[in-house]
Residue, then its C-alpha position, 0 to 999 in steps of 0.5 A: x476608472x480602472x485602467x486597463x492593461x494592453x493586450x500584450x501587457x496582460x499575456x506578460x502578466x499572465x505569463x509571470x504568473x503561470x512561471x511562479x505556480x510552476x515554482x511553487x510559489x502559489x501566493x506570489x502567483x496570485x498576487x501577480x493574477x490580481x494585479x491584471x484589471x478586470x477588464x483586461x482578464x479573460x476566462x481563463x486567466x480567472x479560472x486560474x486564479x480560482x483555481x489558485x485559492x482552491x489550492x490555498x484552501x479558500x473556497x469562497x474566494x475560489x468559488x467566486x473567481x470560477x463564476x466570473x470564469x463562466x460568466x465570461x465563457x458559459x461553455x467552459x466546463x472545467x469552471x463549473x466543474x471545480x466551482x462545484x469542488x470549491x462549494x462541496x468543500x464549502x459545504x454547499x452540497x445543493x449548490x454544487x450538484x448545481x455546478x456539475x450538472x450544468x458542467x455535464x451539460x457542456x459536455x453535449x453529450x461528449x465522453x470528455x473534453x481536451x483542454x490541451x488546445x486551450x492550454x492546460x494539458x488535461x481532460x475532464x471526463x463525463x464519469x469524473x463529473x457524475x462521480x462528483x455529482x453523486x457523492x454531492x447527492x449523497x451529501x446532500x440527501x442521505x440517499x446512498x440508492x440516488x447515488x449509486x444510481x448516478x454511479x452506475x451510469x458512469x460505468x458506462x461512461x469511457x474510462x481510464x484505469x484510475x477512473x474504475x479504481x476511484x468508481x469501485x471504491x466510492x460504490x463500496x463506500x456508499x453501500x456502508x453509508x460513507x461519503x466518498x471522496x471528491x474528485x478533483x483535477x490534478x493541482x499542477x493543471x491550469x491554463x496557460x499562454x499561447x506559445x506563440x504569443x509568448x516567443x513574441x513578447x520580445x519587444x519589436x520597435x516598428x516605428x523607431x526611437x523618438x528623435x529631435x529634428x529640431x531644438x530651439x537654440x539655447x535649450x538643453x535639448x539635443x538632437x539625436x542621432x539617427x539609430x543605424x538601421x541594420x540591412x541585409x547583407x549583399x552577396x557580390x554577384x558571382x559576375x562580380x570580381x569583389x571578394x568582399x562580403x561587406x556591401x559595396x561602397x556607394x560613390x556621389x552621383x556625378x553633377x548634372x550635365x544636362x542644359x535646360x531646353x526651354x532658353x531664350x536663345x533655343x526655344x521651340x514649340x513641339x507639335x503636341x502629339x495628339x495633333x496631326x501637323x497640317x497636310x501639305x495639301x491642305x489649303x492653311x498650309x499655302x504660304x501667303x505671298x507677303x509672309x516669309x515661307x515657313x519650313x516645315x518639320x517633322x512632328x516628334x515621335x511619342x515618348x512611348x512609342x519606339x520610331x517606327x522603321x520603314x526597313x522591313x515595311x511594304x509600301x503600303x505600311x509607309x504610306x500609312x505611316x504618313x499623317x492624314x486628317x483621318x482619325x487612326x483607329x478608323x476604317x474605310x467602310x469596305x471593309x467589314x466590322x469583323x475586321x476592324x482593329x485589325x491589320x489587312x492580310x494583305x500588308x507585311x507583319x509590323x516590326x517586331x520589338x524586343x522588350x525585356x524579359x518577362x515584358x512583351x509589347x501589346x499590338x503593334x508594338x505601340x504603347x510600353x511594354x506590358x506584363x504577360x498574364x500568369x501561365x494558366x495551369x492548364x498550360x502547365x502540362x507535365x508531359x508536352x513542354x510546347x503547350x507549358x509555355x503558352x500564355x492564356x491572353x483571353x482573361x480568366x477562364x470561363x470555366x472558374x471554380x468556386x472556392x469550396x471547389x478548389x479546396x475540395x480539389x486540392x484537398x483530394x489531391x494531397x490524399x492522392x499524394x500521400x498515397x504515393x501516386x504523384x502523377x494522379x495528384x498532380x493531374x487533380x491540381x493540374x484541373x484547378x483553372x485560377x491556381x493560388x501560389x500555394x498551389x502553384x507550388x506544389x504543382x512545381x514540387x510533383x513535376x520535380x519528382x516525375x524530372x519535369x524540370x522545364x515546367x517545374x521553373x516555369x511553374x515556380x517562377x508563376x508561383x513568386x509572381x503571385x506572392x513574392x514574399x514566398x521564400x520557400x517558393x524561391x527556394x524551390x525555383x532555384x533549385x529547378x533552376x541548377x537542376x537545369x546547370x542555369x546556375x546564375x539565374x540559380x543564384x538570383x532565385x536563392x538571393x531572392x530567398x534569402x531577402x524574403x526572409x527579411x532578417x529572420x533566421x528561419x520562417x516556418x511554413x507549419x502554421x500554413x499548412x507546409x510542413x517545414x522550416x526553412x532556414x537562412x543557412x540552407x540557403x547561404x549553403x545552395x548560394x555557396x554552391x552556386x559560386x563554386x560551379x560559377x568558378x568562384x572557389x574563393x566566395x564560395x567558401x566565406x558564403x559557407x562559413x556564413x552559412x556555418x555559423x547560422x545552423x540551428x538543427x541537426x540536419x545542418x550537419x551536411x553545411x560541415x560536411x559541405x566544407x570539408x568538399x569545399x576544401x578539397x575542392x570537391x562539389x558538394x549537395x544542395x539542400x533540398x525539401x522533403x518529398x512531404x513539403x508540400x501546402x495543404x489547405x486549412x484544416x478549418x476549410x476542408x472540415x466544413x467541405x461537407x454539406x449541411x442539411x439544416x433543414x431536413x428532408x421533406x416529410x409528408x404529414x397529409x395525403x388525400x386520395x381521391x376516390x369515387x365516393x369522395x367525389x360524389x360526397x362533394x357533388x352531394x354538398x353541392x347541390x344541397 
């Protein structure tokens, strides 16, 4: 059985191959093409090799590989194109006028095809396959008139300036009873690997090296020590007094000292908490004359519920706070359905609890503090701050957009902006009920450039709620964030940016539709500010020479010029995005925005009138 290679195994191959034919050395480049299994190789790769042979003079050879080319890929029409070079050169005149008329056919009636998609920075055009066509009619025939006639209509055809040079002279050759020559694609052209596929051919151990966690005694195997992972390296806070890089060292947790409960000598037997105590009024808790009296205790508060406290309650609140044999959530029948789960206008507010940020208590303040739904867009308004800040607790809108709407929404924004016209393209994004992060992202981007600074924060911060691996979106909210002199939460935002990088220098958002690369060096450089308006000169400039020996671009230059400030105590700029930085939708998506009539309009094949004398024919028949 022949093996087959892996998927990554096979673009290595095919990558090894495509660099020896780039050298020169075609026979060495074939023998590495043919090593790849015939399981494990694509159209392309066998055009390739095909294409190999053809330079090498061996047609047959060729001429097969170009056929398991468009076995694989019937609509590959340089294929059929150079299958029908290798046959005319083979002196198969027929079979190769076979070749280039279905080579036409995959055109569909385009003037040329571009292969630079696909890896191979050539076009093959319609004129270029009726040229071929007609000197293998000639060839074949002997006919010069059949294939003048194809010539002409490769007049028509667009053209380049060596296609009508190569067009006139087969014409002129063909009227003296000549065969022309044939006309093949250019010998440097062949496909090639994605580069992306390419740059990730470097191998990427995800589950580790094998270790031994446990030898048998006396064999020769020895346990293997852990690898020592590599980890991001903590930047100290700039509350922090550590001047140091390096992260900080971990001290042993201190011994328990905490004494189990459940002993001998203090064993108690709490009130479950969804068990009333008895009532004092209650008939079992009257103590029976023989018996000891009992001392009753307080039931236990709930471990999620804070204690209440009775401080800032009405006497009627207190009294409910008592235990009754009545259900909690049950109401006396005077008062209507209306009001049921809500709490009287008569008694005072319940006391209020201040959770963390970002939480808030549900109802009455009993159960644990829960995470507010993210800020509908229509909240985030660019002129009233007041409204940008309420947060739509009713669920999602009633209003939802389906998905094509969105995108036709967002698409039709983005051409607003390129315009120039912000305000009327954030209004159009402003529109979208259930915004992606994408979204929210450049909403935040538009209100910084018209200083709406308040609702930019908040926009960016409901945008890394959505995908907190958004680096770019960190990035964004920081800045918004010093923009505002919060530059400690400033700070904060950019660590985050700098941790969803996960270890890589750079991530770039072009293949998403944003088109920008965002680079660790940026960030140490806004995170090196943060420390010098923070007052912490000193980390201030060890974050920056870190950020000095990471630059990558050109741009970068600003990090240098950046010390020089520093060094003379002077603030620098912060990095910022482009005005263009912005995420559009995929171009695949807005391309099928247009609707398709697959059935046609309607037609009327038949009519009839009714008139006096067709219905007097009936009623004739009728009767008859």
């Amino acid at each position: 059985m022949e093996s087959m290679l892996t998927h990554k195994e096979a673009i290595q191959a095919w990558h090894e191959g495509v660099t020896a034919f780039d050298c020169g050395n075609n026979e060495k480049a074939l023998e590495i093409l043919l090593q790849i299994p015939q399981n494990s190789t694509t159209a392309r790769i066998l055009y390739n090799i095909g294409h190999i042979y053809l330079i090498l003079n061996q047609y047959a050879e060729a001429a097969k590989n170009f056929e398991a080319a468009f076995e694989k890929d019937v609509h590959l029409a340089a294929a059929f194109y150079q299958c029908g070079v290798a046959l005319y050169q083979d002196n198969k005149f027929n079979n190769a006028r076979k070749m280039f008329e279905k080579s036409k056919e995959c055109l569909r009636e385009s003037q040329y095809i571009d292969y630079k998609a696909l890896g191979m920075t050539c076009r093959l055009y319609k004129c270029e396959i009726l040229l071929n066509l007609s000197i293998a009619v000639a060839a074949m025939t002997k006919d010069p008139e059949w294939a003048l006639d194809i010539l002409t209509e490769a007049d028509k055809c667009q053209r380049e300036k060596n296609h009508i040079q190569v067009i006139q002279s087969a014409k002129i050759k063909l009227q003296d009873g000549l065969i022309p020559t044939i006309f093949s694609l250019p010998q440097k052209e062949i496909f090639r690997p994605p580069k992306d596929k390419i740059e990730n051919l470097s191998k990427k151990d995800y589950l580790g090296q094998a270790t031994v966690v446990h030898a048998v005694p006396g064999s020769s195997i020895k346990k293997l020590s852990k690898p020592k992972e590599e980890k991001i390296l903590d930047l100290p806070s700039p509350g922090q007094k550590r001047h140091s890089l390096q992260p900080p060292t971990r001290t042993a947790p201190a011994p328990n000292t905490f004494k189990p409960i459940n002993t001998l000598n203090h064993r108690v037997s709490p009130t479950p908490p969804n068990r009333l105590p008895p009532s004092p009024t209650s008939p079992f808790s009257r103590p029976h004359s023989n018996s000891p009296r009992r001392i009753s205790t307080p039931s236990p508060t709930p471990p999620c519920r804070p204690p209440p406290s009775a401080s800032g309650l009405s006497n009627s609140n207190v009294d409910r706070l008592t235990p009754s044999p009545t259900p909690p959530m049950r109401l006396p029948p005077s008062v209507p359905d209306s009001n049921r789960g809500r709490p009287s206008p008569s008694s005072s507010p319940p006391p209020k609890f201040f959770p963390q940020s970002h939480e808030r208590s549900n109802s009455g303040g009993k159960g644990p503090p829960i995470r507010p739904p993210p800020v509908s867009p229509s909240k985030l308004s660019t002129g009233d701050s007041s409204h940008s800040s309420s947060v739509d607790s009713r669920g999602p809108s009633p209003n939802k957009l389906s998905h094509k709407d969105t995108i036709v929404i967002w698409h039709e924004a983005m051409l607003i902006y390129q315009t120039g016209n912000v305000s009327e393209a954030l209004d159009k994004l402003l529109s979208i009920p259930e915004p992606t992060a994408k979204i929210l992202f450049n909403i935040g981007s538009m209100q910084l450039l018209t200083n709406d600074v308040v609702n930019a924060t908040k926009t960016f911060e409901a945008a890394v709620e959505k995908d907190e691996h958004m680096a770019i979106g960190f990035f964004q909210h920081g800045i918004a964030l010093a923009r505002q002199s919060e530059y400690q939460l400033a700070w904060d935002a950019f660590d985050k940016a700098r941790r969803a990088l996960r270890k890589n220098d750079s991530i770039d958002y072009k293949q998403i539709g944003l088109p920008y690369k965002l680079y660790e060096c940026e960030v140490l450089n806004n995170q090196s500010l943060m420390y010098m308006y923070l007052g912490d000169q000193e980390l201030a400039k060890k974050v920056l020479e870190l950020a000095l020996k990471k630059k990558a671009e050109v741009r970068h230059s600003k990090i240098d010029a950046a010390m020089d400030k520093l060094k003379a105590s002077s603030v620098f700029d912060l990095f910022t995005l482009p005005k263009d930085a912005v995420f559009k939708p995929p171009a695949s998506k807005v391309e099928n925005i247009k609707k398709v009539d697959y059935l046609g309009q309607k037609k009327v094949v038949a009519k009839f009138e009714v008139t006096s004398q067709s219905v007097s024919r009936l009623t004739s028949r009728k009767e008859n």
